[in-house]
C-alpha positions as CSV (number, residue, x, y, z in Angstrom):
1,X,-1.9,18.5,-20.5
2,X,-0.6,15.2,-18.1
3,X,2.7,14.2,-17.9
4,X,3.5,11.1,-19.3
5,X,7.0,9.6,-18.2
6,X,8.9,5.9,-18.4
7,X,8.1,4.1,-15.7
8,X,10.1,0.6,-14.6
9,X,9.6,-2.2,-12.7
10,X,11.7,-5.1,-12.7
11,X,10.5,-9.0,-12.3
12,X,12.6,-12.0,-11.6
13,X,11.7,-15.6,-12.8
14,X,11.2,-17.6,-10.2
15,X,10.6,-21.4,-11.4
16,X,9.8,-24.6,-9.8
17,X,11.6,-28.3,-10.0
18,X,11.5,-28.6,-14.0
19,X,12.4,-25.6,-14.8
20,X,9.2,-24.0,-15.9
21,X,8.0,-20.8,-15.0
22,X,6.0,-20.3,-11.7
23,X,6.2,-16.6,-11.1
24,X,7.9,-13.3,-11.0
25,X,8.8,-11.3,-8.1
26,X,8.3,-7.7,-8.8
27,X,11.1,-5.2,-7.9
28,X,11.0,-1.3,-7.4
29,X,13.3,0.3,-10.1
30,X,13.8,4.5,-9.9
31,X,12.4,5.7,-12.7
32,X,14.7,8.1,-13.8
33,X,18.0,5.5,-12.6
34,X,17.0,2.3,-13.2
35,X,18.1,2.4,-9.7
36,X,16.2,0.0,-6.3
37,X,17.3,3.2,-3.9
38,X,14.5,4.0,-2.1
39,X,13.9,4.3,1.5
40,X,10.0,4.0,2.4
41,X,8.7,0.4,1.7
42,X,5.0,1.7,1.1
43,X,6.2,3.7,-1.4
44,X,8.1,1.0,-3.3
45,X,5.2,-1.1,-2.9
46,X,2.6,1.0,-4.3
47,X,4.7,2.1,-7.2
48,X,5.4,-1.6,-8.5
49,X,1.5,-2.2,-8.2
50,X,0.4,1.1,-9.8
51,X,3.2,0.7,-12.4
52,X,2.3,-2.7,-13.5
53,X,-1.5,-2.4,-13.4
54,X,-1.9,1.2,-14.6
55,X,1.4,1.8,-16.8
56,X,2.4,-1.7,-17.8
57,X,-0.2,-4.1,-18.2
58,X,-0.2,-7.1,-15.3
59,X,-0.3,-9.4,-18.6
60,X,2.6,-8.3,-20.0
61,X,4.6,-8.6,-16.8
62,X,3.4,-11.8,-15.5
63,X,1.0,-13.2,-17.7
64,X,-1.0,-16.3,-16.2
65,X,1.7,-16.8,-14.0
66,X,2.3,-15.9,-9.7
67,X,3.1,-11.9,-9.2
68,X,5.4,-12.0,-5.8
69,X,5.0,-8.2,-4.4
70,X,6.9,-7.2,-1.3
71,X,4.9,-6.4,1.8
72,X,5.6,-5.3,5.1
73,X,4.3,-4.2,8.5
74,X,3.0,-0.7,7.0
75,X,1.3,-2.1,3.7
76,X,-0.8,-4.1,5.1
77,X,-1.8,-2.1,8.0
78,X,-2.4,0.3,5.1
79,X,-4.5,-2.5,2.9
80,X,-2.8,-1.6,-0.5
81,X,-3.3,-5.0,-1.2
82,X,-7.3,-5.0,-1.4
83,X,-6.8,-3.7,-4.9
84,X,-5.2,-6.9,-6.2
85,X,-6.8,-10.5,-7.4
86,X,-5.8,-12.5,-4.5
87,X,-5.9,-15.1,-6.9
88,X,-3.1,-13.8,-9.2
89,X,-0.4,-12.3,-6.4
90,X,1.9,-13.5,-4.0
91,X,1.9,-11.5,-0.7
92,X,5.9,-11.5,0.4
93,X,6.3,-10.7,3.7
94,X,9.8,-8.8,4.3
95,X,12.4,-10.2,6.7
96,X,12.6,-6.8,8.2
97,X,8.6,-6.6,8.9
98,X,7.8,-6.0,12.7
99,X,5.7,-8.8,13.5
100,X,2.8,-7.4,16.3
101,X,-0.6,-9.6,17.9
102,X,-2.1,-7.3,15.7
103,X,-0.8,-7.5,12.4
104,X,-0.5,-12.0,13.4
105,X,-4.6,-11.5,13.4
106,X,-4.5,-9.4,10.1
107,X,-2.4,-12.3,8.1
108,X,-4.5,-15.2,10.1
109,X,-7.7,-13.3,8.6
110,X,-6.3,-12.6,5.0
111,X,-5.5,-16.5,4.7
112,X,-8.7,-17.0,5.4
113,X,-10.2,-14.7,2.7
114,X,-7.6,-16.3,0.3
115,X,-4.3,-14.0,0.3
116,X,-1.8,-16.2,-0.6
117,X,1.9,-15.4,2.0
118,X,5.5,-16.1,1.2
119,X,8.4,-14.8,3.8
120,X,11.4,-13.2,2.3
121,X,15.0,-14.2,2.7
122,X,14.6,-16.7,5.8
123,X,17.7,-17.5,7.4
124,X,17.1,-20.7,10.2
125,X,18.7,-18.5,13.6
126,X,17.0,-18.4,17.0
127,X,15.7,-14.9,16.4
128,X,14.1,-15.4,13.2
129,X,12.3,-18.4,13.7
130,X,10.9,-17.1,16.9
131,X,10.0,-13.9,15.6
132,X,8.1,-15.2,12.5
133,X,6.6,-18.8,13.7
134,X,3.4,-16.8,15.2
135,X,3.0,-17.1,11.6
136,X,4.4,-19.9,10.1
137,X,1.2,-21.8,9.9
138,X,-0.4,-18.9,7.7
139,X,3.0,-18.8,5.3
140,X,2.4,-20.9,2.1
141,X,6.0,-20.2,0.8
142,X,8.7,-20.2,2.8
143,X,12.2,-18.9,0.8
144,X,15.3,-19.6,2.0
145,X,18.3,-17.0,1.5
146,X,21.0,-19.6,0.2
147,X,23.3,-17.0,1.6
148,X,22.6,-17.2,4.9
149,X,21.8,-21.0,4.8
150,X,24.7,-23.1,3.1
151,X,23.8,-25.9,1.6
152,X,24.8,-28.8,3.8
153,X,23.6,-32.2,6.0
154,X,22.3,-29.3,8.5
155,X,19.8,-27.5,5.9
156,X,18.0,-30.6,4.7
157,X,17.5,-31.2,8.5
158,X,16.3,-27.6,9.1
159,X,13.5,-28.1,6.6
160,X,12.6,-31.3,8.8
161,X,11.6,-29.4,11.5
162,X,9.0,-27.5,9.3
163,X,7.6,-30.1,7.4
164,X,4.3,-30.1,10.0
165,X,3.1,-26.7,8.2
166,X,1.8,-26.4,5.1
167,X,4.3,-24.4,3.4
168,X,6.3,-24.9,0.5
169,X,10.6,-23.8,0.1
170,X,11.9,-21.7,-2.6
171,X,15.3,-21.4,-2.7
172,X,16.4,-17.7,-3.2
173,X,19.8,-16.6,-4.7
174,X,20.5,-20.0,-6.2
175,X,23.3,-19.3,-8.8
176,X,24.6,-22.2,-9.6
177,X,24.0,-25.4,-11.4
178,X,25.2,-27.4,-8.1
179,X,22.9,-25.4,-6.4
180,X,19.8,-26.0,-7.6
181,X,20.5,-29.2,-8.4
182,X,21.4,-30.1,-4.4
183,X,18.2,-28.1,-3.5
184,X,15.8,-29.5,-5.7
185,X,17.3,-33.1,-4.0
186,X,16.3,-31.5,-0.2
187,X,13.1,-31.3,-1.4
188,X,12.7,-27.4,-2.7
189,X,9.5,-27.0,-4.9
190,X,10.7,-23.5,-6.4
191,X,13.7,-21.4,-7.2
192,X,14.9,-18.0,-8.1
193,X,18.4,-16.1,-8.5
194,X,21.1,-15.4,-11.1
195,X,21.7,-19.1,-12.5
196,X,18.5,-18.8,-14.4
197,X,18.2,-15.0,-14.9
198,X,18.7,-11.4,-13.5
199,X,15.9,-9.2,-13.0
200,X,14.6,-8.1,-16.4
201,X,13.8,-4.3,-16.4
202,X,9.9,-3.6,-18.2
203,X,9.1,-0.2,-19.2
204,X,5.9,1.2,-19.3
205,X,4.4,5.5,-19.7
206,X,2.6,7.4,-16.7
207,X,0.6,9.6,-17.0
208,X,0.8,11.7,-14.4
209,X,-2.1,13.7,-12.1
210,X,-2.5,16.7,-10.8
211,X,-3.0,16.5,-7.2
212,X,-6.2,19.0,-6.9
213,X,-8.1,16.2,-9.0
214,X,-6.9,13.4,-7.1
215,X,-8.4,15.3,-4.2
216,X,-11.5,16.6,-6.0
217,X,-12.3,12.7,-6.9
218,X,-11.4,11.7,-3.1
219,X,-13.6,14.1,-2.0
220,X,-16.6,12.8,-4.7
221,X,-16.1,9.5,-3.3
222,X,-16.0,9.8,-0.1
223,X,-18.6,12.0,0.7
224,X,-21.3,9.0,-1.1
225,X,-22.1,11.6,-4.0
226,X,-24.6,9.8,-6.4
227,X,-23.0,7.3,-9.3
228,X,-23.5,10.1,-11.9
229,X,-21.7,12.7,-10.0
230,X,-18.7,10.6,-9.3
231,X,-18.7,9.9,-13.1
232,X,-18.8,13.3,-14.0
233,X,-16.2,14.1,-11.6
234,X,-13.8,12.0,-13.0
235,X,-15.1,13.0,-16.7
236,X,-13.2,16.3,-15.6
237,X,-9.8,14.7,-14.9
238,X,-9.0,12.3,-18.3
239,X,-6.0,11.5,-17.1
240,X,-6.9,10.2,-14.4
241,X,-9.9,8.6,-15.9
242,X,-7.1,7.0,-18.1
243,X,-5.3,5.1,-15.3
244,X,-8.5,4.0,-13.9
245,X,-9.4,2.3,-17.0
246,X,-6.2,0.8,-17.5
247,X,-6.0,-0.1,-13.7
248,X,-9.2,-2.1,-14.2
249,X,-8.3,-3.6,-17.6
250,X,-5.2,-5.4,-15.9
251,X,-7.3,-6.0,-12.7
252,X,-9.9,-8.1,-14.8
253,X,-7.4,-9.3,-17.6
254,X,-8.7,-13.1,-18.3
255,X,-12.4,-12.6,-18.1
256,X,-14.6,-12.1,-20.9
257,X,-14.9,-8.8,-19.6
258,X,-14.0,-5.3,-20.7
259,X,-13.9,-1.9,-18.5
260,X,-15.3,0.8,-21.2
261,X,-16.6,3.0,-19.3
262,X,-16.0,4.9,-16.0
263,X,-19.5,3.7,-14.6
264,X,-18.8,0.3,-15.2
265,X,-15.4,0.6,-13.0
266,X,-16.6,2.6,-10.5
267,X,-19.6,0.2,-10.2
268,X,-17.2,-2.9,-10.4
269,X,-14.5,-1.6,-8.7
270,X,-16.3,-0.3,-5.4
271,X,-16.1,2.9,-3.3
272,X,-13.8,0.8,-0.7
273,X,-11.6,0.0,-3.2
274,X,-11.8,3.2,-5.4
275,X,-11.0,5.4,-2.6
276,X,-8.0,2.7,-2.0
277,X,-6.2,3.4,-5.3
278,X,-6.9,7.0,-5.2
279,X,-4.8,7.3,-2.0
280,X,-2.0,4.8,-3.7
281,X,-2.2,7.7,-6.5
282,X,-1.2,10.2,-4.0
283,X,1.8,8.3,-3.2
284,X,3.1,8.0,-6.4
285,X,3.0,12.0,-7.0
286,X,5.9,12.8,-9.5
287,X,7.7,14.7,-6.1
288,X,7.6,11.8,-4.1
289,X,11.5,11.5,-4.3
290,X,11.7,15.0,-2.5
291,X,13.3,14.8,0.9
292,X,10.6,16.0,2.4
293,X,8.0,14.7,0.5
294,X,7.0,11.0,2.0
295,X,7.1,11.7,5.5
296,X,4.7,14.5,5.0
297,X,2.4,12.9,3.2
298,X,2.3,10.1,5.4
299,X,1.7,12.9,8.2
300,X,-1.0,14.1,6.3
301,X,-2.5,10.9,5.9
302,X,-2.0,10.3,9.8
303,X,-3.6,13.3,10.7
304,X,-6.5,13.2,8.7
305,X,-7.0,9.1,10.2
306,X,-6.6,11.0,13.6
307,X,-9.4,13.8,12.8
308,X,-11.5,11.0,11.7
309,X,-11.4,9.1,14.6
310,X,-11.6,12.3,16.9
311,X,-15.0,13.1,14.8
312,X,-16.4,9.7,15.4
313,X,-16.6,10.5,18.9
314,X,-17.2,14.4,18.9
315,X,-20.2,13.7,16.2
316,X,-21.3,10.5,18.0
317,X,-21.0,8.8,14.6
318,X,-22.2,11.2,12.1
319,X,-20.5,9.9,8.3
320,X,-21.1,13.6,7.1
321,X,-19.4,15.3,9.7
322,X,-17.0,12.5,10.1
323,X,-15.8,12.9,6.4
324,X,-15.3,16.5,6.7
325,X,-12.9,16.2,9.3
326,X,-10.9,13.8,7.9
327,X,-10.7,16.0,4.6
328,X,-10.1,18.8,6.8
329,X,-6.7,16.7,8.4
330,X,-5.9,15.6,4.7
331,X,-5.8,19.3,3.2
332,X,-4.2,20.7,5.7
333,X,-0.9,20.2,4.8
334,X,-1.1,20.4,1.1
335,X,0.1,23.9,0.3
336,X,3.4,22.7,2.3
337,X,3.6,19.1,0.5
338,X,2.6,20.4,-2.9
339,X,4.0,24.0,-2.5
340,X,0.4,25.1,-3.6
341,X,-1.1,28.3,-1.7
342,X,-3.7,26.9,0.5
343,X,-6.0,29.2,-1.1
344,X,-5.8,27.8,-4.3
345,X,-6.6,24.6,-2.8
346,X,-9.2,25.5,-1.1
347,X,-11.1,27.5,-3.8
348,X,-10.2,24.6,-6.7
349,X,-11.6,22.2,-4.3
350,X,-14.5,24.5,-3.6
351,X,-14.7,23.0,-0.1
352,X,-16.8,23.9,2.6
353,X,-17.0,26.9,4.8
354,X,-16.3,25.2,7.5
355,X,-13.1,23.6,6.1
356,X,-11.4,26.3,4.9
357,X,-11.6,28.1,8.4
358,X,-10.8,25.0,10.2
359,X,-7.8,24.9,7.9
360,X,-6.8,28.2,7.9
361,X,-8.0,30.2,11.1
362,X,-8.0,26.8,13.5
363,X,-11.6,28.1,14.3
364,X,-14.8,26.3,14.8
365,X,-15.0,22.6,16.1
366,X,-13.2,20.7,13.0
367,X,-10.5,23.6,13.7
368,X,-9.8,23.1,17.8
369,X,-9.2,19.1,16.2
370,X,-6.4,20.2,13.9
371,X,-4.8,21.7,17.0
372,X,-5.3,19.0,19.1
373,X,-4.1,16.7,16.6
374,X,-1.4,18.8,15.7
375,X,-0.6,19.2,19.3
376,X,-0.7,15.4,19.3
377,X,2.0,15.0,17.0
378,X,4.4,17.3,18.2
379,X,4.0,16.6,22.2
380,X,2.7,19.8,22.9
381,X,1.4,19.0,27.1
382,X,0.0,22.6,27.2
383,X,-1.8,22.8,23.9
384,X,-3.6,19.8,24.0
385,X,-4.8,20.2,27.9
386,X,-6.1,23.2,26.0
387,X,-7.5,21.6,23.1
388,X,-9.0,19.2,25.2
389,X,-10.9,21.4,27.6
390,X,-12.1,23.2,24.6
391,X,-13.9,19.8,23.1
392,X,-15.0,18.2,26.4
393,X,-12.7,15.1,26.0
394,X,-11.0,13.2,28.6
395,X,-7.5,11.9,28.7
396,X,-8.9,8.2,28.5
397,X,-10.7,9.0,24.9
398,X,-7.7,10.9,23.8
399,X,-5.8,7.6,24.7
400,X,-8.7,5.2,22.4
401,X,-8.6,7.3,19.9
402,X,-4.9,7.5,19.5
403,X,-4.6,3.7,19.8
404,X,-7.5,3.2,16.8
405,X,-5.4,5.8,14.9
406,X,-1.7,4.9,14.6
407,X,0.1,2.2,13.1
408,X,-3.5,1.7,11.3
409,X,-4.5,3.9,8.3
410,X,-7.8,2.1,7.2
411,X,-11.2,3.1,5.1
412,X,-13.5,2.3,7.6
């Protein structure tokens, strides 16, 4: 039977110039503490979203309103975000974000497909301003930590110097009555912080999944299986038929439409953006607060990225081949993630021949590119000249391939 546990997230009113009720900002809350400790941002990120669309309702914890979720470098190289109703959320970039040309090209292309950017606690020193204005033009809130700005002659002129892009100022931590009073006279449009309320804890019940279906319906997916075997598939996991119903539901709260039936979300939802929330599922595992657990799982997620990429240009392109090595870089680290024999994996998952001794002999092709990816990640100079020779590539495609892999986990 699937576990069903509380789940929290927490929201905070943010409200413009009359006092009425803009948005919330969506916070991470432990679900066993009530507690914001947590130290990978993905993690936080996909939890809020998974919590509030699968566990919570989206209508119940924001209504018609703005949904503010927190974003940074590694969630939207990731793409979490293609899952939500650009229409409906606020993408807040976090002060802490590593701004690349890459990731400036990104934002510049989801403003033009409609995403909708804030930047978090802005503070007007030399260093931030140069390190965000690559962006400024592509920011359509810009909130201002009253903290690290007081509220003074120099702040109203600050603004000034923005007031050629088209954003919008939301004074953050505002907890007073003087406050918001003097900021709403420099011109703020929005507000958040204690003088109108503290972040209001929601509750909702997970269920949770077992990790073998997860997989079982990744593999379905990916692999371009016909409509009525990825229906069946998921027919053999209810519980995780459950979330995807309830996922949808909140995705498509407002129309005159209701998901009742797995077809129907699989048809509406897309393989892109099924195979999306699947892999936001596996980040959520109930042993995700294990010490070991997140930076394992994003290896795993790294190196299966890696062996895809590797296949593209092994296989010249073949999808088939392609998808069994990155399943191949995905399983292998699940007995030591899950503390599941690889066995059991292996014969649950029912994968290929091929797979299983790629995974657990390192033998065939797919198995000399889990050790040269393995050989990758731990810097092993001898091993990978090795691993090389044995595949016929060259430093310089080791080099593209590595580039097209990290700091970019995509669907592609």
């Amino acid at each position: 039977m699937a576990l069903r546990e509380n789940v929290y997230v927490a929201r905070q009113l943010i409200l413009d110039s009359k006092q009425n009720v803009y948005g919330y900002e969506l916070l991470f809350r432990n679900a066993e503490q009530k507690s914001i400790a947590i130290e990978n941002d993905l993690m936080a990120t996909t939890e809020v979203l998974l919590n509030t669309m699968n566990s919570i309702g989206i209508h119940k914890m924001i209504g018609d309103k703005w949904g503010f979720l927190n974003v940074n470098e590694k969630v939207l190289q990731q793409h979490v975000y293609e899952t939500l109703d650009r229409k409906r959320f606020v993408l807040e970039i976090l002060e802490s974000t590593t701004l690349t040309a890459e990731l400036v090209h990104q934002i510049q292309s989801m403003s033009k497909q409609g995403y909708t950017f804030a930047l978090d606690d802005f503070v007007f020193d030399s260093d931030m301003i140069k390190r965000f204005k690559p962006i400024f033009p592509y920011i359509s809130i810009l909130k201002v930590d009253l903290y690290g700005n007081p509220i003074d002659a120099s702040l109203s002129e600050k603004l000034n110097l923005l007031k050629n892009y088209n954003m919008k100022f939301l004074a953050e931590k505002v907890e007073t009555r003087e406050s918001f009073e003097q900021c709403k006279s420099m011109g703020f449009s929005y507000f958040q912080g204690y003088f109108f309320s503290k972040p209001e804890i929601m509750q909702g019940k997970r269920i949770q999944n077992d990790y073998l279906s997860l997989l079982d319906l990744f593999q379905a997916v990916r692999s371009n299986a016909e409509g009525n075997d990825v229906e069946d598939t998921f027919k053999r996991y209810p519980d995780v038929t459950m979330n995807l119903l309830r996922f949808m539901n909140s995705t498509f709260h407002g129309l005159d439409l209701k998901i009742g039936s797995v077809a129907q979300a699989i048809k509406m939802m897309g393989r892109k953006k099924l195979l999306r929330w699947l892999v936001m599922m596996f980040y959520t595992d109930p042993r995700a607060n294990d010490s070991m657990f997140t930076p394992l799982l994003e290896l795993a997620l790294q190196r299966a990225k890696l062996m895809e990429n590797v296949a593209k240009l092994q296989y010249h392109g073949d999808e088939e081949r392609t998808d069994k090595a990155f399943l191949a870089g995905m399983l292998s680290l699940v007995d030591v993630i899950f503390r599941i024999p690889m066995a059991t994996v292996l014969l649950e998952l029912r994968v290929d021949e091929d797979i299983a001794k790629a995974i657990k002999y390192r033998t065939g092709t797919l198995g000399k590119m889990l050790v040269l990816v393995q050989a990758i990640e731990v810097n092993n100079v001898e091993s990978l000249a090795q691993a090389m020779a044995d595949l016929n590539l060259l430093p310089a495609a080791v080099n593209k391939i590595l580039e097209s892999s990290y700091d970019s986990f995509q669907f592609t």
